[in-house]
C-alpha positions in Angstrom: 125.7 93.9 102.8 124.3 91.1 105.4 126.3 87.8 105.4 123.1 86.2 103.9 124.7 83.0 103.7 125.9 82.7 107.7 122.1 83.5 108.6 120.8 80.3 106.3 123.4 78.3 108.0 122.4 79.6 111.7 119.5 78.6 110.2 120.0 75.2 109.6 122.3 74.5 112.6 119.3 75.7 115.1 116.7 73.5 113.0 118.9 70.1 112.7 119.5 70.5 116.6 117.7 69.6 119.5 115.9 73.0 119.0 115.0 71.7 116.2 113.2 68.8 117.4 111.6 70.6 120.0 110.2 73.4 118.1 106.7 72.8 116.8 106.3 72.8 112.6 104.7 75.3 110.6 106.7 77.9 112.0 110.2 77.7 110.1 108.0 76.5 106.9 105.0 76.2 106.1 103.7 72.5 106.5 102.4 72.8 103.1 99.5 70.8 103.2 96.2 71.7 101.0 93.6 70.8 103.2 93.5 72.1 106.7 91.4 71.3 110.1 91.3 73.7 113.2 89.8 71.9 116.2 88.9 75.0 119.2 88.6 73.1 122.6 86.9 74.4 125.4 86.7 72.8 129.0 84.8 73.8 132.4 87.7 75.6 134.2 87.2 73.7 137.2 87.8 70.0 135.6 90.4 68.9 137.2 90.2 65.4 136.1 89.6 66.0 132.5 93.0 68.6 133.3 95.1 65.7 135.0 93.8 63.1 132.2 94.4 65.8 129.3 98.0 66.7 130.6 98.6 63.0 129.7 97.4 62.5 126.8 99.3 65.6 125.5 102.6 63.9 126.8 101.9 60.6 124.8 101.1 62.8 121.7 104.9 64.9 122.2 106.1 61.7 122.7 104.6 58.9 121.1 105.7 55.3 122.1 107.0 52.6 119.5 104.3 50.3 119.3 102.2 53.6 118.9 99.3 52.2 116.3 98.2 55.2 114.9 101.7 56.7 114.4 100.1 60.4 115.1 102.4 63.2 117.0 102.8 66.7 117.3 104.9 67.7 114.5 108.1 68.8 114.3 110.0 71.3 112.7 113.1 68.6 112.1 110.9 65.9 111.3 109.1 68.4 108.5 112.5 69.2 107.6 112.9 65.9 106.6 109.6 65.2 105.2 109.9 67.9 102.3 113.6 66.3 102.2 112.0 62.6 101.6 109.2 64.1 99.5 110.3 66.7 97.4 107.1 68.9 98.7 105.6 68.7 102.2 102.0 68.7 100.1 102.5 65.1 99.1 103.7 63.8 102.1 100.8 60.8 103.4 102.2 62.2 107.2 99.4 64.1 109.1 100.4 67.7 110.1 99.3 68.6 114.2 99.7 71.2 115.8 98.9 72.6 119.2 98.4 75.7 120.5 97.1 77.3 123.7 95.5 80.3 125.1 96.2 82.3 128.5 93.4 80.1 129.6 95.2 77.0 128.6 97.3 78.1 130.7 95.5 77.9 133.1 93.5 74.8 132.8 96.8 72.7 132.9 98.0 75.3 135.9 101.3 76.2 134.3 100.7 80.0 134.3 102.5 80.9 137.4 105.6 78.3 135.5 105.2 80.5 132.2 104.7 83.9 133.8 105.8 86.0 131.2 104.1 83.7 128.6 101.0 83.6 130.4 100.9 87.2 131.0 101.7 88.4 127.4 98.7 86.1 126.4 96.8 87.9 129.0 97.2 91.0 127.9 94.0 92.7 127.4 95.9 95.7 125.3 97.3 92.9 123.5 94.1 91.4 123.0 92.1 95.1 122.3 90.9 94.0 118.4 88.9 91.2 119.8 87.3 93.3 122.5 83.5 94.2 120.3 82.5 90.9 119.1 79.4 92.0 118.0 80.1 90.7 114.6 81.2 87.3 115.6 80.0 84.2 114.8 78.2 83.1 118.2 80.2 80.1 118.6 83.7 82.2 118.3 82.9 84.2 121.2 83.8 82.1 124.1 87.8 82.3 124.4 89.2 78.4 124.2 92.1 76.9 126.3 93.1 75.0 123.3 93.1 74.6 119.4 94.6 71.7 117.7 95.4 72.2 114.1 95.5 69.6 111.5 97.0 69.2 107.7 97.0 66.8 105.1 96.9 66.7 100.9 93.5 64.2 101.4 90.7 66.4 102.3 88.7 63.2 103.4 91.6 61.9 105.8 91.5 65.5 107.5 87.5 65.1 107.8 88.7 62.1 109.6 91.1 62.7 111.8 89.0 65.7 113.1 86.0 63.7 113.4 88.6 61.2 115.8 90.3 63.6 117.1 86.8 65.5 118.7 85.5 62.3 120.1 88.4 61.6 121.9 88.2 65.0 123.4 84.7 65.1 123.8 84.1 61.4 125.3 87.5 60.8 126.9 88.1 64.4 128.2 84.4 65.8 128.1 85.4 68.9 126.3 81.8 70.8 126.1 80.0 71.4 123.4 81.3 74.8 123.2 84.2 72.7 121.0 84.2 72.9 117.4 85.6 71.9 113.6 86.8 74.7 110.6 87.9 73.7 107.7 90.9 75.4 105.1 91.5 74.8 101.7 94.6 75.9 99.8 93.4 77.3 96.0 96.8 78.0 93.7 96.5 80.1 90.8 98.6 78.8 87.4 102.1 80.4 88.5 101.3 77.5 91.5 100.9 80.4 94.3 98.0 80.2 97.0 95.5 82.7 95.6 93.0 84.3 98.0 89.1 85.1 97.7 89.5 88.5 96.2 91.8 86.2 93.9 94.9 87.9 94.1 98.3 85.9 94.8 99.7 85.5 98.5 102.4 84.6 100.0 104.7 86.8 99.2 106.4 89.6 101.8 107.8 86.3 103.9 110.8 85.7 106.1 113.2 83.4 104.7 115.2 81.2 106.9 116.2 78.5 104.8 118.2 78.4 101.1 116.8 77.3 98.1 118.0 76.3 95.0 118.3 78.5 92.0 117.1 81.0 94.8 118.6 85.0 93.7 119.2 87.0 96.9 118.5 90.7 97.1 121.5 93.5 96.6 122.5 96.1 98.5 119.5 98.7 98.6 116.6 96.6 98.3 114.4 95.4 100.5 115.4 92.2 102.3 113.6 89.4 103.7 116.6 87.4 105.0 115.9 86.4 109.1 117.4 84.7 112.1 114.5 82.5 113.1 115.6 83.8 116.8 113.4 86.9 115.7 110.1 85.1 116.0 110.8 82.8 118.4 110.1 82.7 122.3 112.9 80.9 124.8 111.1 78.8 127.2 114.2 78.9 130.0 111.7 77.0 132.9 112.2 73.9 130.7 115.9 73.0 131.9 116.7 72.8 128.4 117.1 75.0 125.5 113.3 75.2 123.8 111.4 77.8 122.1 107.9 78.7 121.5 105.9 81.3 119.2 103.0 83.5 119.5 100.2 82.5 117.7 97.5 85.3 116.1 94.6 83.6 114.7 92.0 85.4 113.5 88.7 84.4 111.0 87.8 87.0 108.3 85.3 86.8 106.0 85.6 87.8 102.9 82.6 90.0 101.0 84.3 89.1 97.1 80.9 91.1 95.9 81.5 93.7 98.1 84.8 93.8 96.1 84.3 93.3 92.7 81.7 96.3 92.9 84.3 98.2 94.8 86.5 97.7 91.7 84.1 99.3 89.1 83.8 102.3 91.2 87.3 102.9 91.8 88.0 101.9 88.0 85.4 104.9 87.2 86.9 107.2 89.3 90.1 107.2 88.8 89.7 106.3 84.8 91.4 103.4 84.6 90.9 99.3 84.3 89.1 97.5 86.7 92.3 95.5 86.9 94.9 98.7 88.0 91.9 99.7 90.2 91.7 95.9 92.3 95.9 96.5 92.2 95.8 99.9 94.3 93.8 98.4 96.5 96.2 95.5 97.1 99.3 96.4 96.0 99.8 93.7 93.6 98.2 92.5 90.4 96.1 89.3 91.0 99.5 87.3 89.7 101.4 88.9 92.1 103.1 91.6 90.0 103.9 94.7 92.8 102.3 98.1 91.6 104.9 99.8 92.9 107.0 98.6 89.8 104.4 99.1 87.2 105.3 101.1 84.4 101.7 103.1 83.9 103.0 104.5 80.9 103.6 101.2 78.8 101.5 99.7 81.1 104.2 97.2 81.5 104.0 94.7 84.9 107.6 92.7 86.1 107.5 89.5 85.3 106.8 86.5 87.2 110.7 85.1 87.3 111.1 86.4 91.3 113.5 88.4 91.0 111.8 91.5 91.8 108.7 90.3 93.4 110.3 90.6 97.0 113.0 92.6 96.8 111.1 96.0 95.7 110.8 99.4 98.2 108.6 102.3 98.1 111.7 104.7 97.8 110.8 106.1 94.7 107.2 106.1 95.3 107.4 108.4 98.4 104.6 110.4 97.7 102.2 107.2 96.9 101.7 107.9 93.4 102.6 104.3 92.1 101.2 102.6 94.9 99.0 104.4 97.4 99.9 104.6 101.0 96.1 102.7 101.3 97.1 99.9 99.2 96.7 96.6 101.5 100.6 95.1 101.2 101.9 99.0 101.8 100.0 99.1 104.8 101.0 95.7 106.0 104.4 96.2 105.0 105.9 99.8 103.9 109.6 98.1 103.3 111.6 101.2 104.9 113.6 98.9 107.6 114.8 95.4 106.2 115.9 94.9 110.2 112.2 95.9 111.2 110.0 93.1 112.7 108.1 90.7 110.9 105.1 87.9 111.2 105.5 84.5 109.7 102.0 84.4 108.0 100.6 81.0 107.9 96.8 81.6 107.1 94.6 79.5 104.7 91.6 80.1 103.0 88.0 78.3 103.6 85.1 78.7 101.6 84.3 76.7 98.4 85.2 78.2 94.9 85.1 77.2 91.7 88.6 77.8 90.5 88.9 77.6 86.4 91.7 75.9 84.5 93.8 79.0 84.0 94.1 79.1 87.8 91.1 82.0 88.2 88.0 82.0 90.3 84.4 81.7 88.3 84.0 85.4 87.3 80.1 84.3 87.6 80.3 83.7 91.3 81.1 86.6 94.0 80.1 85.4 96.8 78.7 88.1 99.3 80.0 85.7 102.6 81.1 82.3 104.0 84.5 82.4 102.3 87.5 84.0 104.0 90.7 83.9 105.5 91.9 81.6 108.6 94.7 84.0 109.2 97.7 82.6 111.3 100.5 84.6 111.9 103.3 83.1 114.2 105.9 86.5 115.9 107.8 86.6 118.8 105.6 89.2 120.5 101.6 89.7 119.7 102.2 93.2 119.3 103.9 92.7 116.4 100.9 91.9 115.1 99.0 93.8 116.7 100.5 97.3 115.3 99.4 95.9 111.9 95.8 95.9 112.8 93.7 98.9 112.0 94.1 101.7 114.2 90.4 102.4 116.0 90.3 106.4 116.0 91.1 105.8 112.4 93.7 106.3 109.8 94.0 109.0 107.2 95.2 106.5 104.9 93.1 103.5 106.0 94.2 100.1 104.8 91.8 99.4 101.3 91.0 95.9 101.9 90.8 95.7 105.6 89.0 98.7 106.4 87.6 98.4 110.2 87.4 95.0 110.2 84.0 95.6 111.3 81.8 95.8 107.9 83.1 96.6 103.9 85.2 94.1 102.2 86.6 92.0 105.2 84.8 91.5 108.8 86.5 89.4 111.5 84.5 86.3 112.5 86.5 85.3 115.6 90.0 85.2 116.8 92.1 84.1 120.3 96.0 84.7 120.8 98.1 81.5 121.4 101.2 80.2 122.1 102.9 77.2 120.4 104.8 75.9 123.0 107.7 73.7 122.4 107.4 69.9 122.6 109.2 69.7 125.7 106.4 71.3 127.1 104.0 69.2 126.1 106.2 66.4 127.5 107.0 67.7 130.4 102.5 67.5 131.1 102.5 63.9 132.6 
């Protein structure tokens, strides 16, 4: 059995380090933050000055003077450490979460793409980039690729209003960034058991890398499935630096949600297949809405594990190999069939937007299915984009299509927009002026 114990403190060496401090947040953990800004940034390719004046700006936010009023930086993955350390919880912390990522164009703009070949050309790569090829269904401002997004967290949603609000004047008076450049917004529901709960109002979150130990945490046994990583896996060495640094890639992709769509989805499979609307939603996912995984359901005594984590993660389909507990369709089977603990993985660090009403007992209002505008900021940080990439429908179609995501191109879930990025370490960003 793996030495889970010398990966946590590999771990925890690399993230108290200088690595540490150079590596971006939100990529080790999750910043944890409830409300969430995404700023896309878009400049003539040409601009030179707004380029040279940018580059600086960039520097000063990696590496912020003393006297530095506003006390805003890109964050850290030491200095979020630390925060949930000081804290308890990263989602009370009064710091502001930012984050910046770039495109192949970004690249570009700040002429650093012949310096980060490999980085550049991975970014580039149009097989790499194939999903976002037919953006017929895109929102019309999504369409143009960015050189830049700058993402933003925090527990106040008005300080995140803000920030963003600062944050695109400065770019679009003091750097002219055109009018191409825009504002989404995130919010983080949680359902009772305190997990973030998605549209379709199923838990998420699980299937995750761990890096880091927890208290009270239970590690798997021999046999089942492990999420145990090196955080090498998902990282990118930036060697041009001089210095030890790392990066990530960066999938972001919009999809809207059709919870309608769903919900009526649910009654027909339910009728079909003669059972509750309930066990219909979870072969779909995967999971009951609390998070529960189908493939240990006891049809029978209709008995679900309980919520006490201890077999929420850990499960395999290897007594299920035929797909009778949970079909080869269902969205978290799809995503993840658990047959190679030593497979890769993506960090997924989407959030929701969209207003709900969520009830008390940590629900959506049953009365309210919306049929769009609600959805899924998806985020998912990897070492190489196709990673991700091989999760994504296959075009010529799959015998066992993914329930949920379909085509991506009508049903229950259409993509609005997307752009690959790269996080690139803070030494980058210092190394700009």
């Amino acid at each position: 059995m793996e030495n889970y114990q010398d990966i946590f403190e590999d771990n925890q060496e690399f993230l108290n380090n200088r690595t540490g401090r150079n590596l971006q947040g939100n990529i080790i953990q999750s910043h944890g933050r409830k409300h969430v800004a995404f700023l896309t940034l878009h400049w003539d390719d040409d601009d030179t000055q707004a380029s040279r004046s940018l580059k600086k700006y960039l520097s000063i936010l990696a590496d912020p003077p003393a006297n530095n009023p506003d006390r805003i930086s890109i964050s850290t993955a030491a200095r979020e450490n630390k925060t949930r350390k000081t804290y308890g919880k990263a989602s009370t912390s009064p710091e502001l979460f930012i984050g910046i990522y770039l495109t192949y164009q970004g690249f570009e703009f700040f002429e650093k793409e012949n310096e980060y070949k490999e980085i550049y050309d991975h970014l580039k790569d149009r097989d790499l980039r194939a999903d976002m090829q037919d953006k017929g269904g895109w929102e019309t401002r999504m369409k143009n690729i960015p050189q830049m997004m700058l993402m933003m967290a925090h527990s106040s949603e008005n300080f995140v209003k803000q920030r963003a609000a600062y944050f695109l004047n400065i770019f679009k008076q003091r750097f002219e960034a055109l009018e191409s450049s825009f504002v989404e917004y995130g919010k983080v529901y949680h359902n009772r058991f305190g997990k973030p709960v998605e549209h379709f109002g199923f838990a998420d979150g699980y299937s995750q890398p761990w890096f880091l130990p927890k208290p009270g945490r239970i590690l798997p046994s021999a046999g089942q499935w492990n999420p145990v990583r090196d955080v090498r896996e998902f990282l990118v060495e930036e060697s041009v630096t001089g210095r030890k640094c790392f990066g990530s890639f960066l999938a972001y992709r919009k999809f809207e949600q059709h919870v309608e769509a769903f919900a009526a989805e649910q009654i027909v499979q339910a009728e079909q297949l003669g059972v509750s609307p309930a066990l219909a939603g979870a072969k779909m996912v995967g999971r009951f809405t609390e998070g529960s995984p189908l493939a240990l359901y006891d049809a029978a005594t209709t008995t679900k594990k309980s919520l006490d984590g201890r077999e929420l993660n850990f499960f395999n389909y290897n007594n299920d190999t035929e797909g009778n507990k949970c079909p080869f369709s269902a969205h978290i089977r799809k995503m993840n069939n658990r047959t190679d603990s030593d497979g890769p993985m993506i960090i997924r660090r989407g959030v929701t937007y969209g207003e709900r009403r969520l009830k008390t007992n940590g629900e959506f209002d049953s009365q309210n299915f919306p049929s769009k505008d609600v959805g899924l900021h998806f985020l998912s940080f990897q070492k190489s984009l196709a990673t991700f990439k091989n999760l994504l429908p296959k075009p010529n179609g799959d015998t066992a299509h993914d329930a949920i995501l379909g085509d991506l191109k009508s049903g229950l879930v259409q993509m609005k927009g997307g752009s690959n990025y790269y996080a690139p370490s803070i030494e980058f960003f210092r190394k700009l002026k």
